[in-house]
C-alpha positions in Angstrom: -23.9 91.4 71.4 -23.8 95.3 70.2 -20.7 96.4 68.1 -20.0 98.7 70.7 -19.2 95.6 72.7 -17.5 93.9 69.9 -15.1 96.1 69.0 -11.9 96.3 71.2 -10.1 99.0 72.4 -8.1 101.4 70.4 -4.8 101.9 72.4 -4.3 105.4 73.8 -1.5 107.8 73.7 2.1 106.0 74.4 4.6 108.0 74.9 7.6 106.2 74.5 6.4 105.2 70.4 6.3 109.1 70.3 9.4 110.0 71.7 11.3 107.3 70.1 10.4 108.3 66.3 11.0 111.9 67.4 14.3 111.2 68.3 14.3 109.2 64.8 13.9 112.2 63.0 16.1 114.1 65.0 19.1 111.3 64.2 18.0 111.4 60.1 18.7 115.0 60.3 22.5 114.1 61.0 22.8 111.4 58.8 21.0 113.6 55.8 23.8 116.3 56.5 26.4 113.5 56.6 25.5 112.1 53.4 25.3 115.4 51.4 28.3 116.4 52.7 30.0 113.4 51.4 28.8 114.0 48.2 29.2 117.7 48.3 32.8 117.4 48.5 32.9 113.9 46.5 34.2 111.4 49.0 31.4 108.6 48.3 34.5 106.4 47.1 37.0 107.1 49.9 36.3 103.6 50.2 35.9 100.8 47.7 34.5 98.0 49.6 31.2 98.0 51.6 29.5 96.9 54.1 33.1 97.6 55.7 35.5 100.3 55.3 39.2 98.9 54.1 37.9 95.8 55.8 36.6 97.4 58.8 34.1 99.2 61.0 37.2 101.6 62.3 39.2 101.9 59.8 43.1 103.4 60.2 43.5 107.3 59.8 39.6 107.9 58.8 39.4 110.4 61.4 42.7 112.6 60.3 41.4 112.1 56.5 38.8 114.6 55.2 36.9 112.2 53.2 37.5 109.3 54.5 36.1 111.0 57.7 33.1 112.3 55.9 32.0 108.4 54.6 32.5 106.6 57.1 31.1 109.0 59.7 28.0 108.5 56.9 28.1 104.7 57.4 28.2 104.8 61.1 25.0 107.2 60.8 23.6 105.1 58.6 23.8 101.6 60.7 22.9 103.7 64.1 19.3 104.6 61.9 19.0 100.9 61.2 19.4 99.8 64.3 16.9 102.9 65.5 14.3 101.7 63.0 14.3 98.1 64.1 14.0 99.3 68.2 11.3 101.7 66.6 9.1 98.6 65.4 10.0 95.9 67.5 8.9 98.9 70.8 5.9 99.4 68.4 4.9 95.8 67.9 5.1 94.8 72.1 3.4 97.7 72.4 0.4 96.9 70.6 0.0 100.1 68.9 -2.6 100.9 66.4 -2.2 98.9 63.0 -1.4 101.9 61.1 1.2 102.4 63.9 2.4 98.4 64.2 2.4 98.3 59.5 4.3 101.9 59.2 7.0 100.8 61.7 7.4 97.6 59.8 7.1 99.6 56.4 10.3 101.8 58.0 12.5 98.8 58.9 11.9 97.5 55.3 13.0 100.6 53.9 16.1 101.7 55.7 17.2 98.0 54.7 16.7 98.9 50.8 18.1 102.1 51.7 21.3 100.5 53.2 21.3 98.4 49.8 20.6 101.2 47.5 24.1 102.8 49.4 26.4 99.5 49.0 25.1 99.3 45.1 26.4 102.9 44.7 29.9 101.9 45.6 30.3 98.3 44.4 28.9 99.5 40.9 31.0 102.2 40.7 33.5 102.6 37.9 36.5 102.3 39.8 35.4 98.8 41.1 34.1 97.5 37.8 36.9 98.9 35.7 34.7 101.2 33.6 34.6 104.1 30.9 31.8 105.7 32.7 30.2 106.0 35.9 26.1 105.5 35.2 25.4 102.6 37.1 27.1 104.0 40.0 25.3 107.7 39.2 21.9 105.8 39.1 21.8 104.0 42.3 23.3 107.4 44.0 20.3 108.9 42.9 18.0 106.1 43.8 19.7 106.1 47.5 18.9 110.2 47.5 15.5 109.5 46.2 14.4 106.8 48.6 16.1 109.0 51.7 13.5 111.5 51.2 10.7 108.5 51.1 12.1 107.3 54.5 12.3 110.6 55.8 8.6 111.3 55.5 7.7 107.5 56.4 9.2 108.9 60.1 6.9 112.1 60.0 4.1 110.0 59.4 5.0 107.9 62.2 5.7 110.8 65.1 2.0 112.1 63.6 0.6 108.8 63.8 1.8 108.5 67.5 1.6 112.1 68.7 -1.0 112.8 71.2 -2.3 115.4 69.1 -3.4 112.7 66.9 -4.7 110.3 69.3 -6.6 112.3 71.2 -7.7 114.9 68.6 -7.1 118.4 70.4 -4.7 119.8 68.2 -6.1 118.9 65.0 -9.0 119.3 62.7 -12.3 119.5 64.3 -14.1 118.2 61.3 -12.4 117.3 57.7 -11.3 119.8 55.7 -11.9 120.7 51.7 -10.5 117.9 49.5 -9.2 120.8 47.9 -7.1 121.4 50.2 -6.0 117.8 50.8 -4.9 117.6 47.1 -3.3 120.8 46.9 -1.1 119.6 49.8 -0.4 115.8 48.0 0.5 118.0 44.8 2.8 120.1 46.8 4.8 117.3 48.0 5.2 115.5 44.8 6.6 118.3 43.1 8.8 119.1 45.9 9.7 115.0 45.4 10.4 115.8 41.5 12.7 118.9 42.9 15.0 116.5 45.0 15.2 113.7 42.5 16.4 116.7 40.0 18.4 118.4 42.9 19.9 114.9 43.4 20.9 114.0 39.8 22.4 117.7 39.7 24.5 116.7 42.6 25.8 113.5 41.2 26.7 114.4 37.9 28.3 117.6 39.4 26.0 120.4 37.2 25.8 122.7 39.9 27.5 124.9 38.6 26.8 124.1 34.8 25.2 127.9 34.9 27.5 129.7 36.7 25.5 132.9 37.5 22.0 133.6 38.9 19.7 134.4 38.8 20.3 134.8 34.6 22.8 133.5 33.1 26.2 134.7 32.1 24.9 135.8 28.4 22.2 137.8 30.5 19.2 135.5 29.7 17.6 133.4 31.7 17.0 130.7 29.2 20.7 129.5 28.2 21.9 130.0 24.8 23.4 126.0 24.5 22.6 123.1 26.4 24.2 119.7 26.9 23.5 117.3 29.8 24.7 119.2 32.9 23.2 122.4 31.8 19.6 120.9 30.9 19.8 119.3 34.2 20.5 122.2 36.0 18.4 124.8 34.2 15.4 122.2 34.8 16.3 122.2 38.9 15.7 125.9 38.5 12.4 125.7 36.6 11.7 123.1 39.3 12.1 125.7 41.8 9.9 128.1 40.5 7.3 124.9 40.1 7.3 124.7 43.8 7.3 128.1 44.3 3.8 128.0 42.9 2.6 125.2 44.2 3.5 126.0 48.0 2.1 129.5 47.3 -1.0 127.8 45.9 -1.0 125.6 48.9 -0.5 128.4 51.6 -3.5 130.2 49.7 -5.9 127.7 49.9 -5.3 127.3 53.5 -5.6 130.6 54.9 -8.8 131.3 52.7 -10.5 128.2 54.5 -11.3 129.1 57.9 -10.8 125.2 59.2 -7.8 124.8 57.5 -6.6 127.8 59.0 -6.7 127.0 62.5 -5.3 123.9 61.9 -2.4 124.7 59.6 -2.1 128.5 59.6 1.3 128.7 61.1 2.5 125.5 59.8 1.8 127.5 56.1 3.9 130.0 57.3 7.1 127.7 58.3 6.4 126.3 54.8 7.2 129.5 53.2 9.5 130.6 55.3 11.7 127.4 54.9 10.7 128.0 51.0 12.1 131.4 50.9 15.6 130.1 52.8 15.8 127.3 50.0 16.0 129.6 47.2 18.2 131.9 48.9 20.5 128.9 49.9 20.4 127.7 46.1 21.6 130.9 44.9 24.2 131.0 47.4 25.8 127.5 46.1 26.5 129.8 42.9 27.6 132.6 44.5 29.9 131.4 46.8 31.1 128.8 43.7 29.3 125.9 45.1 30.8 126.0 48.8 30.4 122.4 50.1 28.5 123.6 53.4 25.6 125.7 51.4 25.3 122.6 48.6 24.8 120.4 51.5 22.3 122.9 53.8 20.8 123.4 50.6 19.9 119.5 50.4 19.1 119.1 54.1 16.8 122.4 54.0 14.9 121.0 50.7 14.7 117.6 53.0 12.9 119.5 55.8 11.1 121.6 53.6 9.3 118.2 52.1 8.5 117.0 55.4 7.4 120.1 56.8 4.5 120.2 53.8 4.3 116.1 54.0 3.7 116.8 58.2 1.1 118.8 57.0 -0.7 117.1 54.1 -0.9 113.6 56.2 -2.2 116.1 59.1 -5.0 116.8 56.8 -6.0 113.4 55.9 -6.7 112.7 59.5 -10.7 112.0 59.2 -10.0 109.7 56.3 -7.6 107.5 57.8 -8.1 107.8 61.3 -11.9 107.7 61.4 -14.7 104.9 61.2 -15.8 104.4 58.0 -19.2 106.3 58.4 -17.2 109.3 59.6 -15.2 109.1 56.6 -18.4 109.1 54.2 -19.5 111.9 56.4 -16.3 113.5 55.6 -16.4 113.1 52.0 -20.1 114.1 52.0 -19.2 117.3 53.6 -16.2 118.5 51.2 -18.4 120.3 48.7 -19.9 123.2 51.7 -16.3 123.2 53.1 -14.7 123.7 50.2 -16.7 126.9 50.0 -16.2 128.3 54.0 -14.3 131.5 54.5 
């Protein structure tokens, strides 16, 4: 019998796998704002037991107090994208989707479980609950829960790509496998703008962001600062970090538009990248300017978010051949990277 005959069926475009993790990163986008807000204006102990708020799912008076409003609307977020992720993979797994498809949406229920730990660790560590001098334990597993967000966010992207028809059926994509250079350049992109947020989020927690309290020097008229302790090191190296990114997205967008495959493919995309790059410096300049306004800090955070999945979207878009293909294809790829690499 011929491998042809062998081989079964790859499933086909399903539209409902689609549409469902769409509207999981749609939700993720309201719990991201929900939970930056919360810290933004410091209300991640409004209360001091979890899973349950004072003992329960609807608490009294959370919705006439400010931050008991803001948590527990960021609970309730966070238990609707559980229950999300688990229709997400159990809809994946009786639809028989493509094992990338069927071990992603099982990766994703796994991680918005950790997540949901990571969050009840924050707040039955912290120092009111364990009668502490200081707050690291609590501090730590905040920035672990930040962390891992942005991990789960770009798990999601890689599942609406996985299931888009553009993927599937290959008409919006690459016709053939881009440079490797270009492929890297994209992975190296994304971890620094990973390094950014886990800086961005210790900033946050250990309120630093406004340890340098002008920009874009500071208020000696230097851009390096004269004295540094904790909150200023951390803050001064979450501006470095942005000028990092700056040229790594820049080096990015570059090599895209010089490569006349890439281009096609990604042209625009490079241009939202930038664009979204330009906004997150502006909006991290702002937090200073207006004296760390709770609404910018917390744009700020969700903007970075979409900026990393934006250039994540685009990366795993790029990786297509080598994860999607047959094997041969993929050593066709590979053998091919050298005279693309070197296309206008």
């Amino acid at each position: 019998m011929s491998s042809d005959l062998q081989a079964s069926p790859r499933p086909g475009y399903q539209p409902i796998l689609f549409w469902l993790g769409l509207a999981a990163l749609i939700w993720i986008t309201f719990l991201l704002y929900a939970g930056g807000f919360t810290t933004s204006i410091r209300a991640g102990m409004a209360f001091l037991d979890w899973p349950l708020s004072n003992g329960s799912i609807n608490p009294e008076g959370w919705l006439e107090n400010k931050d008991m409003m803001a948590e527990h609307s960021h609970r309730l977020f966070g238990a609707a994208m559980g229950l999300i992720s688990i229709a997400l993979c159990v809809a994946t797994l009786l639809a028989k989707a493509r094992p990338q498809a069927r071990k992603l949406s099982v990766a994703i229920v796994i991680l918005v479980i950790v997540q949901g730990l990571l969050g009840g660790l924050r707040v039955k560590l912290d120092a009111l609950n364990l009668e502490i001098d200081h707050n690291l334990y609590a501090q730590t597993f905040a920035v672990m829960h930040a962390t891992l967000a942005q991990i789960f966010l770009c798990s999601l992207v890689s599942f609406a790509v996985l299931t888009s028809r553009s993927w599937i059926e290959r008409n919006a994509h690459f016709q053939q496998a881009p440079p490797r250079a270009i492929i890297i350049a994209g992975i190296v992109t994304c971890a620094t703008i990973v390094l950014q947020l886990v800086i961005g989020a210790v900033v946050r927690h250990s309120y630093a962001g406004l340890a340098i309290p002008t920009f874009p020097l500071t208020p000696h008229g230097t851009i390096i600062p004269p004295a540094f302790n904790f909150q200023v090191a951390i803050h001064f190296a979450h501006r470095v970090g942005g000028v990092v990114v700056t040229i790594a997205a820049l080096i990015y967008a570059i090599s895209i538009w010089r490569n006349a495959i890439a281009r096609a493919a990604m042209g625009r995309s490079a241009a939202i990248l930038l664009l979204l790059l330009c906004a997150q410096i502006y909006l991290g300049a702002l937090i200073i300017w207006t004296f760390r306004n709770p609404h910018v800090a917390t744009i700020h955070m969700l903007n970075g978010a979409i900026l990393l999945s934006v250039c994540w979207m685009m990366t795993f878009r790029s990786m297509k051949f080598r994860l999607d293909a047959p094997p041969q294809t993929r050593e066709t790829a590979t053998a091919n990277d050298e005279p693309n690499a070197i296309s206008a």
